[in-house]
N, CA, C and O atoms as a GROMACS GRO file, in nm:
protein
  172
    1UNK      N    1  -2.375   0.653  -2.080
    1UNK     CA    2  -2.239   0.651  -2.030
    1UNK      C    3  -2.221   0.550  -1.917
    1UNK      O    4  -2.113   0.517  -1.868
    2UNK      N    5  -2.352   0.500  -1.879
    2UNK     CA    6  -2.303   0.383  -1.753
    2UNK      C    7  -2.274   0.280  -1.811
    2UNK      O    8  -2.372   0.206  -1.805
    3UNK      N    9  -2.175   0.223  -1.878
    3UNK     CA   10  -2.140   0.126  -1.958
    3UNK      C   11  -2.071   0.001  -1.808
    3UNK      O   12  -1.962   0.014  -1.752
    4UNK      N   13  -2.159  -0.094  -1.783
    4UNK     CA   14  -2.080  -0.177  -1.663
    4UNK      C   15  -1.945  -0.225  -1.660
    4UNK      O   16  -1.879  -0.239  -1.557
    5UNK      N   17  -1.894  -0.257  -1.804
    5UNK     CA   18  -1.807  -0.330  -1.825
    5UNK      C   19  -1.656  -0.167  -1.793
    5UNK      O   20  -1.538  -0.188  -1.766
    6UNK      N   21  -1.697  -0.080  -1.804
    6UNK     CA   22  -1.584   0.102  -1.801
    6UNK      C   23  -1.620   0.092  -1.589
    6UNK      O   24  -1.542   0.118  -1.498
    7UNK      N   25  -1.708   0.065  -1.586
    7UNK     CA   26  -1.766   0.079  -1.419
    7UNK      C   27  -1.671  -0.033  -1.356
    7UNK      O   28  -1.607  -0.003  -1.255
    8UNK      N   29  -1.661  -0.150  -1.406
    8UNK     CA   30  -1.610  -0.301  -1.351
    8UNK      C   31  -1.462  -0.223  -1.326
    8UNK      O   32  -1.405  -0.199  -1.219
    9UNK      N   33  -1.419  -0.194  -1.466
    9UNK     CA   34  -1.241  -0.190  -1.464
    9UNK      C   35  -1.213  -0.044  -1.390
    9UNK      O   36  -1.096  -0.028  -1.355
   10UNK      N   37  -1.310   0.070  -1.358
   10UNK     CA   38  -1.254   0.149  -1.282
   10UNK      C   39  -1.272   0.100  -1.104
   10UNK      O   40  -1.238   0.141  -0.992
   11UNK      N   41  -1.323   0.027  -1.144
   11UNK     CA   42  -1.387  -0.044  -0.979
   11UNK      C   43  -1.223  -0.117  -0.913
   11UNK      O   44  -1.163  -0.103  -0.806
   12UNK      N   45  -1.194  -0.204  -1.047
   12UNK     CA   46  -1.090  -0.267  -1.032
   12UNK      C   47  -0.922  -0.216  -0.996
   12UNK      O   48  -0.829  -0.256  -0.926
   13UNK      N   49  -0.949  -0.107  -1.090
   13UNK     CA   50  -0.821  -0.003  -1.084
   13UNK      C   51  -0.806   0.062  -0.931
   13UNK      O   52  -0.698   0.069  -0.872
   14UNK      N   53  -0.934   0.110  -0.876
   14UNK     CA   54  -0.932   0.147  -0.791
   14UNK      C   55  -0.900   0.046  -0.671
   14UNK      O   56  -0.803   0.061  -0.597
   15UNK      N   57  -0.958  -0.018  -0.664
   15UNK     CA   58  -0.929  -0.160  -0.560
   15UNK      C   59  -0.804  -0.204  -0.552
   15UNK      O   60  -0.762  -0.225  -0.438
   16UNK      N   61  -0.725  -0.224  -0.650
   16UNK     CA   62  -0.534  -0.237  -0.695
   16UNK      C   63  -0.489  -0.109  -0.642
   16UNK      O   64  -0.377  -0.130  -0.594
   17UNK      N   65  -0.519   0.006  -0.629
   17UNK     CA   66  -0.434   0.129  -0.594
   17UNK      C   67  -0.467   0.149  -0.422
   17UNK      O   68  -0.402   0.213  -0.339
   18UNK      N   69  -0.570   0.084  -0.408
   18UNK     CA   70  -0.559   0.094  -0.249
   18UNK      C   71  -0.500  -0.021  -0.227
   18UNK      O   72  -0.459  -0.021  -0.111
   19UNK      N   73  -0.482  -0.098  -0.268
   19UNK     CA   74  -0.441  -0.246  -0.217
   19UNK      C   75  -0.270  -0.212  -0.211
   19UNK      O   76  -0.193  -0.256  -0.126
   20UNK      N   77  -0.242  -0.138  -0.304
   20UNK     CA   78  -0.058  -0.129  -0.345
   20UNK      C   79  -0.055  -0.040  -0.234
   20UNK      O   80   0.006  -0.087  -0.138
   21UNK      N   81  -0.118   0.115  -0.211
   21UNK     CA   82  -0.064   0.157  -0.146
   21UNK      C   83  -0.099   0.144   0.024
   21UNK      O   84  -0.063   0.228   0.106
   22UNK      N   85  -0.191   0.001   0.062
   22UNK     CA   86  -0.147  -0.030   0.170
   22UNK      C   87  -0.082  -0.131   0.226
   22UNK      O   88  -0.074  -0.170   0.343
   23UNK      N   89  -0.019  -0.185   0.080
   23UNK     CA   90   0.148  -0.286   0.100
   23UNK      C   91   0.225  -0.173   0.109
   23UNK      O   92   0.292  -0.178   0.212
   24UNK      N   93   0.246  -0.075   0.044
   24UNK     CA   94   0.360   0.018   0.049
   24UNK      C   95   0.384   0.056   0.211
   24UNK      O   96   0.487   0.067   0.277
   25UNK      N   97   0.243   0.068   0.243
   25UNK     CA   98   0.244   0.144   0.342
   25UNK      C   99   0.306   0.053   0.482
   25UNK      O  100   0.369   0.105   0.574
   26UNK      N  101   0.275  -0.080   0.473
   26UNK     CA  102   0.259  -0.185   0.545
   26UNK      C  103   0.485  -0.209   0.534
   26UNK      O  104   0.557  -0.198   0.634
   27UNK      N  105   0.528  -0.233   0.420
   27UNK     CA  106   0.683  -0.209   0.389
   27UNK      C  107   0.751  -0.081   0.476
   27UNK      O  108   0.858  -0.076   0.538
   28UNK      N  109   0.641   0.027   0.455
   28UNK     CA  110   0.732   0.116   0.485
   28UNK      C  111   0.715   0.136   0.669
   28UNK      O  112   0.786   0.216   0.730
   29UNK      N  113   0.649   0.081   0.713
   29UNK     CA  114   0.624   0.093   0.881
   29UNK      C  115   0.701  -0.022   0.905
   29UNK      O  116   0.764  -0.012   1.010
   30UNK      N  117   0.719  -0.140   0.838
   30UNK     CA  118   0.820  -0.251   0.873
   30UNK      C  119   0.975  -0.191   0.886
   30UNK      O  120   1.047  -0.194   0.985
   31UNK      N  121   1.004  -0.134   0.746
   31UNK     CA  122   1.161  -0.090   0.755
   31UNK      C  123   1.172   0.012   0.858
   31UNK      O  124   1.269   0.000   0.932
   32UNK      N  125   1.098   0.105   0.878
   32UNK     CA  126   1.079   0.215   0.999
   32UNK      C  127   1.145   0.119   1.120
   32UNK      O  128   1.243   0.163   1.180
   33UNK      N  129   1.089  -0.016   1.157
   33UNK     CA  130   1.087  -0.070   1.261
   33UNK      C  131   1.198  -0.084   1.279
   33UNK      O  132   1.267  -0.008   1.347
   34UNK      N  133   1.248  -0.210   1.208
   34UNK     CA  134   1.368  -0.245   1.199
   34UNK      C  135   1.499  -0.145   1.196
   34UNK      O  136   1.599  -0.178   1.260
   35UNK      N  137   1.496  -0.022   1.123
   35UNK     CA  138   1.548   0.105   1.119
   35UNK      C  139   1.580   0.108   1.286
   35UNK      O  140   1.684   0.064   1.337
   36UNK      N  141   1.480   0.161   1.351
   36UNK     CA  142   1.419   0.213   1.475
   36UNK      C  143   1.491   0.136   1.592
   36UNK      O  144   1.562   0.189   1.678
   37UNK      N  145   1.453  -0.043   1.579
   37UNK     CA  146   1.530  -0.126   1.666
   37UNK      C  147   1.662  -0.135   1.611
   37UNK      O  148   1.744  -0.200   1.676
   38UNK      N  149   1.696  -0.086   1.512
   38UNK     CA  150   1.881  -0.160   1.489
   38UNK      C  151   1.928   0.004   1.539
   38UNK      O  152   2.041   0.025   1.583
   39UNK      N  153   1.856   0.083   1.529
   39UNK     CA  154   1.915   0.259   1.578
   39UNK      C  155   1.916   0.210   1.747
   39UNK      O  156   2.022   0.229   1.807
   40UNK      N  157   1.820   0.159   1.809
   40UNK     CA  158   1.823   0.180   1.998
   40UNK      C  159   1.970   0.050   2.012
   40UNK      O  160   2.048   0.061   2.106
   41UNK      N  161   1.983  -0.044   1.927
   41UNK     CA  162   2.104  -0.084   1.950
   41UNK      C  163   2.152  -0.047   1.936
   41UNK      O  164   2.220  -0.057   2.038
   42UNK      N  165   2.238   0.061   1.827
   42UNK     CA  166   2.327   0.103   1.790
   42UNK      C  167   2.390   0.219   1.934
   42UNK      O  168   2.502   0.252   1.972
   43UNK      N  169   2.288   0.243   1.968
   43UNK     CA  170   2.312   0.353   2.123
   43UNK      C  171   2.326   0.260   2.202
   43UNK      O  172   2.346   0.283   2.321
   0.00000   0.00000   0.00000
């Protein structure tokens, strides 16, 4: 069952799902910001 080539592409899959969800994550602390500074103007 250790087939390298099933090992490579879960290696890969995995590496893409952390990678997306720390752009997501990286988007979503940006809009927070901007949110955050256009809210202390808005007061």
């Amino acid at each position: 069952m250790t087939d390298p080539e099933i090992n490579v592409i879960e290696f890969m899959s995995r590496y893409l799902w952390v990678f997306n969800s720390m752009i997501s994550f990286s988007c979503v602390k940006k809009a927070g910001y901007v949110i955050f500074k256009n809210y202390k103007d808005f007061i």
